[in-house]
N, C-alpha and C positions, 0 to 999 in steps of 0.2 A: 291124797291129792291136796290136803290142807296144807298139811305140813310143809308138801314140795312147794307149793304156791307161797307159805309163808319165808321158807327158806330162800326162797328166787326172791321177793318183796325185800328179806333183808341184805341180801348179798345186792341188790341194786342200790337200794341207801347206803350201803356200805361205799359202795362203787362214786354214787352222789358225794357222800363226804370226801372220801378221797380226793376225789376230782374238782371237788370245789376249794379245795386245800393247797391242791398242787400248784407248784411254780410254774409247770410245763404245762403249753394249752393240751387238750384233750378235746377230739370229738366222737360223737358217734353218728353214725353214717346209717341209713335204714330207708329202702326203697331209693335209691340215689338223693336220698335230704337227710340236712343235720336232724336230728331229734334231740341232741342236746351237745351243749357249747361248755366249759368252763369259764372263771374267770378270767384264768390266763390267757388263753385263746382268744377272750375279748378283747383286753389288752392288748395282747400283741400283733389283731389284727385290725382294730378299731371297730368290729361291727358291736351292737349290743345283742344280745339272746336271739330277741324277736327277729333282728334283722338277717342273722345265721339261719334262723327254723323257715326262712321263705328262701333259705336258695338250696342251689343244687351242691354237690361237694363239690366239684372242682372248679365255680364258679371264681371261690377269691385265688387260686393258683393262677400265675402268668401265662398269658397265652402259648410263650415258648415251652409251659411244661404242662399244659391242659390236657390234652390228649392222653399224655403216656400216664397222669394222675389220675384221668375218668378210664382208663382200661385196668390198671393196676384193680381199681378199686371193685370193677363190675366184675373182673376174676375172682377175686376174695368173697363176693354177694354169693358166686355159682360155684365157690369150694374148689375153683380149680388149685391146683399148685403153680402160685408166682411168686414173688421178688417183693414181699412186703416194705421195705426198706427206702425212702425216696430220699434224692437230696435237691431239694427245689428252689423256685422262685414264685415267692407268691406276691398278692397285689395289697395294700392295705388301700383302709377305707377312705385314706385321703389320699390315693393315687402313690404314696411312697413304695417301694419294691423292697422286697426282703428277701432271705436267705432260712429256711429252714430244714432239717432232716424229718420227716415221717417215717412213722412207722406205724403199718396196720396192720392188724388180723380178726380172724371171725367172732363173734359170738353173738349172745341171744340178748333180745331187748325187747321185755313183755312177754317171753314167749316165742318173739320171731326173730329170724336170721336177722343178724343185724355188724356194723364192721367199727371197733373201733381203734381209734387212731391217736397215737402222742405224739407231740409238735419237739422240736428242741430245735429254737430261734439260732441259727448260724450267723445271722445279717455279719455282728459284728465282726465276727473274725474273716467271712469273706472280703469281707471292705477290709481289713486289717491285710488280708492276701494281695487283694489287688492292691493297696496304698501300699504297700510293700515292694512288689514287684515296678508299679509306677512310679517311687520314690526314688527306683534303686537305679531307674532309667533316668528319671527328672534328674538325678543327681551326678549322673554319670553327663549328660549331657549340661546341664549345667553349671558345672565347672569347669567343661571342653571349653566355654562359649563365653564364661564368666570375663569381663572386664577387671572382677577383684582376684588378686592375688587369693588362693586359700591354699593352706597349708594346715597337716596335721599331725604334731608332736610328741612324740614316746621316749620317753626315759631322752629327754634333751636333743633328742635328733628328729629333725621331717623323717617323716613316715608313707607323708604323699601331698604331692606338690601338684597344684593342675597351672595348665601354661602359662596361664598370666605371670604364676608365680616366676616361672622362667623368663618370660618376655622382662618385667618389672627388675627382676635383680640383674639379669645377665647372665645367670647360670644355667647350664643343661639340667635338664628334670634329672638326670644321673649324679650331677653334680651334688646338686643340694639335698641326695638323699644319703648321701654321704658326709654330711654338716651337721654341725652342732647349729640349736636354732640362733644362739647368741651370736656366731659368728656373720650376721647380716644384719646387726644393729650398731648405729654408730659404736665406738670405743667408750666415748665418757658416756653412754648409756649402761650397760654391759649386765655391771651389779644393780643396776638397780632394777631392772629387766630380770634378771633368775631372782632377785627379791620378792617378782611383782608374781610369777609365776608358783613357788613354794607355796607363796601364800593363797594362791588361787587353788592348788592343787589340796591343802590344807583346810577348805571351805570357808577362809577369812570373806569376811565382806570388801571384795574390789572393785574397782570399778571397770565396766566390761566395755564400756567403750571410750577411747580418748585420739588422740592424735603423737604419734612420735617420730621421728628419724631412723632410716634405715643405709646400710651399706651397698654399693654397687659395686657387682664384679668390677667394675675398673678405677673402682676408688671413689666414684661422687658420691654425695650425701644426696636422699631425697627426706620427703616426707609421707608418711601412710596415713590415713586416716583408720586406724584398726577396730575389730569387735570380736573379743575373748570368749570364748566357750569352753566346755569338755562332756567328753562324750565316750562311751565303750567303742572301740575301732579295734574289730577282729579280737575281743577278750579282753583287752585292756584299756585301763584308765587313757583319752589322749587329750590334750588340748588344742581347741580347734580357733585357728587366727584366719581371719577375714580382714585384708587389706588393701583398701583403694592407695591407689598413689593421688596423692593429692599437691605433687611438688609445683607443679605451675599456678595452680589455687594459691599455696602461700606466698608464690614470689608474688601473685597478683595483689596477693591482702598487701604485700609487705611494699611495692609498687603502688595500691593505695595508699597507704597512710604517708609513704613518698609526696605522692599527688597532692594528695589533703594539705599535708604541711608547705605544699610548695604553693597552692592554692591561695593557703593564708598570709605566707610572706607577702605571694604578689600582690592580694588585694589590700593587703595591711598599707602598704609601700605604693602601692601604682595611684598614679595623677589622676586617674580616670576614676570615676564614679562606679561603683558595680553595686547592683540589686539584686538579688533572689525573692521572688514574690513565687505564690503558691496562690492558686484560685485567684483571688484579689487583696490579698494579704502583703506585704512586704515580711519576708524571715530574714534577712541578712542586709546591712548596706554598710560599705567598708568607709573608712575614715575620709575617702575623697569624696564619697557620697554625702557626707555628713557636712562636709566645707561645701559640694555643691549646692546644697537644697539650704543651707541654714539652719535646720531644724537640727537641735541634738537627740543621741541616737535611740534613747526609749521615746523619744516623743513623734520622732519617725517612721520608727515600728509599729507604730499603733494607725499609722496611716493606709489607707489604699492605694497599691502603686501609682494611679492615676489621678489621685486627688491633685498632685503638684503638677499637672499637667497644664498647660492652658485650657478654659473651656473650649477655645475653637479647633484642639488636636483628641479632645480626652474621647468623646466616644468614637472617632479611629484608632485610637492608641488602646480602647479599652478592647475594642473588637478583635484586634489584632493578639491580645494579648492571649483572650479567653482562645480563640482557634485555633491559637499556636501550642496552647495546653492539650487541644482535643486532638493534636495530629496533624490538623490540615495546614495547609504548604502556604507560607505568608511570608509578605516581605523581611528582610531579616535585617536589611535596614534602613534609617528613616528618620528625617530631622522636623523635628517640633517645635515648640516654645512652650517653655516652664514659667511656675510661678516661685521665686525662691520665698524663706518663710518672711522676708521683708518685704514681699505683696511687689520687689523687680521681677518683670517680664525679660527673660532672656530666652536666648536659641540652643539647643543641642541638639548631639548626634544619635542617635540611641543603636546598639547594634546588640540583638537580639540572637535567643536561640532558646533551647529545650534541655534538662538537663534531668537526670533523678533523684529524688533528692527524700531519705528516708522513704526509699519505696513506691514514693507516688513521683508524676511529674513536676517539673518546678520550671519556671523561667527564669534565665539570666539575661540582665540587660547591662551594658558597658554603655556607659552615656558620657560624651564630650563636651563641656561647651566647647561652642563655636560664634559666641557672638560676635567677637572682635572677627570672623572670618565673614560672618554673614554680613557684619557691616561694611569689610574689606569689599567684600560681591559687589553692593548696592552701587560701594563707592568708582568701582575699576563698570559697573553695568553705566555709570553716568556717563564718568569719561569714556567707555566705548562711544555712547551717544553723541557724544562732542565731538569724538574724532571723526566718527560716520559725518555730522556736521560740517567738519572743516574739510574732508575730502568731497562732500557733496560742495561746497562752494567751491572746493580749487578745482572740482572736475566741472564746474558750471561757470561759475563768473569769473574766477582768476583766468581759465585758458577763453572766454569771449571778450577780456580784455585783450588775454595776448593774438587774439584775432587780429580786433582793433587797430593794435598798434602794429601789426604786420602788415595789415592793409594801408595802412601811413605809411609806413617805411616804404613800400613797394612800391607806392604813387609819386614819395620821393624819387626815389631810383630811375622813376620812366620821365617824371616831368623838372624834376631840376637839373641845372648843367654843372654836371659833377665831374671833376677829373680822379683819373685813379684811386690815388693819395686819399683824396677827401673820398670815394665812395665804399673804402674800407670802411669808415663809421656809422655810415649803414648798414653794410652787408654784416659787422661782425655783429650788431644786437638783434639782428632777425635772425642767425644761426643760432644765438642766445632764445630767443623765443621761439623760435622751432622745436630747440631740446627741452625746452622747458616745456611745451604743450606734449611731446614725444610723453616725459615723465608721469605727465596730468594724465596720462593713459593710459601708463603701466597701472601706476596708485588707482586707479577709476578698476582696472582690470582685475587686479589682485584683492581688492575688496570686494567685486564682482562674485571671485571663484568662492571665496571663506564664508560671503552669506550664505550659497548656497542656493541663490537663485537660480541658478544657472541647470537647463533639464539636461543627462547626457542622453543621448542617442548613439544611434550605430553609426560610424562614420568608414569613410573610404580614406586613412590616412595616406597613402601613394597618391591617391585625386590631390588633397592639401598638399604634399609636396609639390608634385607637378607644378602645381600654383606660383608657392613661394619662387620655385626654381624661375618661371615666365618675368618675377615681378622684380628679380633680382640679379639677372643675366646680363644685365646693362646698366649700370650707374655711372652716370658724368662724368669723366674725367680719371675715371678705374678701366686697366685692363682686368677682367672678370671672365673668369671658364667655368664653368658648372656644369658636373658630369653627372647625369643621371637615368638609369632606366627604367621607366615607367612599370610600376608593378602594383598591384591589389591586396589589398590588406586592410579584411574589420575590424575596427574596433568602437568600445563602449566610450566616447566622451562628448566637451560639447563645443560650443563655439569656439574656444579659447585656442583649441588644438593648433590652430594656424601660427598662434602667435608662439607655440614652443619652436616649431621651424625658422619663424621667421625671424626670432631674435638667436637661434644657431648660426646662421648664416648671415645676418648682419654683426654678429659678434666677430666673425671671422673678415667680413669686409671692415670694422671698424680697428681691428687691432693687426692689421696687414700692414705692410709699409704700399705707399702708394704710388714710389718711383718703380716698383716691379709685378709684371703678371700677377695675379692670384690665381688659383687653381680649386678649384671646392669639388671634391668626391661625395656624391648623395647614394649608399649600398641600405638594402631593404633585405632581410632573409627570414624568414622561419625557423623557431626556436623551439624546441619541447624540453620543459624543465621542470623536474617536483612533478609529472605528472598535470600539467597545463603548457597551453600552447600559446606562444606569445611571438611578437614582432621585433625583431631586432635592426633598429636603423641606426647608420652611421653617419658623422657627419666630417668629413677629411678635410684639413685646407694646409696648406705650405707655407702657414704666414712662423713667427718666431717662437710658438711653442711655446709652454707654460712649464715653469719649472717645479719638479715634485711635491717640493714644500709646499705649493701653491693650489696644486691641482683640489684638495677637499676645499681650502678657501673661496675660491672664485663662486660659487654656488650662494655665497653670505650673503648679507644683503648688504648693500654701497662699498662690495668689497671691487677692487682693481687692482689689476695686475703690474707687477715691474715693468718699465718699459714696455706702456701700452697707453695709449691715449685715453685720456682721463677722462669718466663718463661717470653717470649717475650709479652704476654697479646694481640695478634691480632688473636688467635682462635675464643672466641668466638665474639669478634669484626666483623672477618668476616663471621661467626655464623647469627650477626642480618644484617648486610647490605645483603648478598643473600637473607635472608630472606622475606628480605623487598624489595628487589626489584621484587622477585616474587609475589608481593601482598598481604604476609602473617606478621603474628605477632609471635615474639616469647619472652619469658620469664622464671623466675625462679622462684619456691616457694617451699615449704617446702615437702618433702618428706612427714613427718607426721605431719600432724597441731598444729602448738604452740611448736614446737619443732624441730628446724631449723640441732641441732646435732646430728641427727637421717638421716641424710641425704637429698641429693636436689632433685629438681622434676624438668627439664627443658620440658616447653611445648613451640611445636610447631605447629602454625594452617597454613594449606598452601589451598587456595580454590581450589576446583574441577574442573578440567576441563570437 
């Protein structure tokens, strides 16, 4: 019993060495727990001894193989005959999952039934199956889908082409596996291309990525941006090319450096001033910058765009600058006053924007003087004010003179005893001051509309006819007919509205001969045009017509027509500016077509409100 007891004591150290020697984890399994672990087995499942001898055996096995690892193992405890062999998944001690094959069978340990078991770690060639099988899909699909041309080369021909490569040159995927790889590279590339290749194949040091030109089935050149390889494809050496088309990329570079140079000309060359400032820096200011500010060009560079600012513009110009770098929406243009380096306060224009400039944002501002303009302004804003001045006197004191003197003249008329002869020299300087207060009204009118004071409203324009037609059906010493039928039609304007009528129709009494009837046609209709709905009224008369050449002049201001009774010419002057500032168009043409002496047709469209 000694003996057997010492012999089982050594065959278990034996067993000890071994197993602490082996590559492969080893355990033994006894009562369903380890009683002993290997090194390897530590390792390769991360527990240490201790933390092995407190579990059960199929504890670090993955759930998906737990079951069929604790049956294998309790049949092996009770001698049945199973399937010692396993090919599993098990869990390491930081949650990682592995791959490995068991193998177990019976034997004694101390004395008692006991099972042990050798590990051989799979992990890596299972991942090496699946990245295999995954690879061979990613690849398959990724090349379907790839944007880069890839192509794969054997003894000087494609071997295998995915679509890009097709879509990119023009060839069918049949096509070009029929081609030599040279034949889709420019001509004066060609040799130096199977140069670049030999040597790559030869294991020289190349370079594996660069940019070249290639051939299109229909003759264009593009350019590729490529990435050289090689690789075993089906047994053999191949080399594997990865080619973006990059041809609209180089026209764009080549379209920049276009830009760039054309940049430089203009700003070299152009009158205007240009800056480029960054944060608050000044980076660039071109030669007409340099004449505006005074300052020569290192000494300006070292400035803040704003410093030359006026103080009472610089922190709006400076706010403006800084938000316009951050994105936000700011006015883009905007007149200041500068201080040049001679400590002159002048005016410019400054027109502003956002540009890139090495990566980050940059502003650019084109600046104008304008001070000979701004002083033009003050000067044309004065005399505005003089002339408001001098129509406010001729609308106020020049016509309550010509009151005055009309009210003399008129008291002459009733109480001296005047014979014919002599009371023409009365009568003609009160028609004279008639038409003169007449004019004082239009001028008082037409400065009325362009202030702007004037509110528009809805109006009844057909009402305003009706009107003028009542006030004009009867003049002294005129046969007068005036045709018209009363109709309704809104529109947007304001007081003045009367006076476009009333000076159509007195233009027509005034340029009529007056030994024969007049006749005046007043037509009203509805117009839809462009998708708006407007009014269209005419104004007819039978007097001598205006002849073609004349028709866009009469609208001038103190313009009169041939053979027409001479008058101050700002009726219908002020005829098209009401016109026009209510939105509408107005015009003259022929009463009867192709016969201009048959009388005029003045049309006016004014839109609906």
């Amino acid at each position: 019993m000694l003996a057997t007891r010492e012999a089982l004591e050594k065959n278990e150290e034996l067993f000890r060495v071994l197993a602490d020697t082996s590559l492969t984890p080893i355990f033994l399994v006894q009562n369903e727990r380890f009683v002993y672990t290997n090194p390897a087995a530590q390792n390769t499942m991360g527990y240490s001894d201790k933390e092995f001898l407190a579990m059960d055996f199929w504890e670090p096995i993955h759930p998906d193989h737990r079951e069929q690892v604790k049956e294998c193992g309790l049949s092996i405890h009770r001698n049945e005959h199973v399937h010692g062999h396993l090919e599993v998944k098990y869990v390491k001690k930081t949650g990682e999952e592995g791959w490995a094959i068991f193998t177990a069978a019976p034997t004694l340990y101390k004395g008692e039934p006991a099972c042990v078991v050798s590990g051989l770690d799979i992990t890596k060639r299972k991942r090496a199956e699946t990245a295999l099988t995954e690879s061979e899909e990613k690849f398959r699909v990724l090349t379907e889908t790839s944007r880069a041309a890839i192509f794969f080369v054997q003894n000087s021909m494609f071997n295998y082409v995915n679509p890009a490569a097709s879509r990119i040159l023009g060839y069918s995927e049949e096509e070009l596996l029929h081609m030599k790889y040279w034949e889709v590279v420019d001509p004066s590339l060609r040799e130096q291309v199977k140069a670049y290749r030999r040597a790559l194949i030869s294991g020289e040091q190349v370079p594996r990525h660069f940019e070249s030109q290639f051939l299109k089935k229909n003759g264009e050149t593009g350019w590729c941006d490529l990435t050289v390889g090689h690789l075993k494809y089906k047994g053999n050496h191949a080399t594997v090319i990865i080619a973006f088309d990059i041809t609209m990329r180089k026209f764009a570079e080549i379209a920049l450096r276009e830009s760039e140079e054309k940049f430089r000309v203009l700003s070299e060359t152009s009158p205007a001033a240009i800056f480029l400032y960054q944060e608050n820096k000044l980076i660039y200011a071109n030669p007409a910058a340099v004449k505006f500010t005074g300052f020569d060009p290192g000494e300006l560079l070292k400035k803040n765009f704003w410093d030359m600012v006026h103080p009472k513009y610089r922190d709006m110009v400076k706010e403006i600058g800084l938000a316009r770098q951050k994105g936000e929406q700011v006015p883009s243009r905007y007149e200041v006053q500068y201080i040049t380096s001679k400590g002159e306060v002048r005016w410019a224009e400054f027109a502003a924007g956002l540009i890139d400039y090495k990566g980050k944002p940059a502003g650019i501002v084109i600046a104008l003087d304008i001070t000979d303009r701004k002083q033009a302004e003050a000067s044309l804003m004065e005399s505005k004010a003089q002339a408001d001045l001098y129509v406010d006197l001729m609308g106020h004191d020049i016509n309550n003179l010509n009151q005055v003197a009309l009210g003399y003249l008129e008291l002459a008329t009733e109480r001296l005893p005047l014979d014919e002869s002599t009371r023409e020299f009365i009568v003609k300087p009160m028609e004279a001051l008639e038409k003169s207060s007449r004019l004082i009204e239009k001028v008082r009118k037409l400065q009325m509309m362009r202030s702007g004071h004037l509110e528009s409203k809805t109006v009844d324009v057909g009402k305003i006819i009706e009107d003028v037609v009542k006030t004009y059906s009867t003049v002294p010493g005129r046969d007068i007919t005036i045709h018209y039928t009363p109709a309704r039609g809104l529109v947007s304007a304001d007081e003045l509205l009367t006076d476009v009528f009333s000076n159509l129709v007195v233009n027509a009494i005034k340029h009529s001969p007056c030994d024969r009837p007049l006749v005046i046609d007043i037509g009203m209709s509805e117009l839809h045009e462009g998708g708006k709905d407007f009014y269209r009224i005419t104004v007819d008369d039978n007097g001598p017509g205006i002849p073609d050449e004349r028709k866009e002049a009469v609208f001038g201001r103190f313009s009169s027509g041939a053979n027409r009774i001479k008058g101050s010419g700002l009726g219908l002057y002020l005829v098209k500016s009401l016109v026009e500032s209510y939105g509408g168009r107005v015009w003259v043409e022929n009463r009867v077509a192709g016969n201009y002496k048959a009388g005029s047709r003045f049309v006016v469209v004014l839109p609906s409100r």
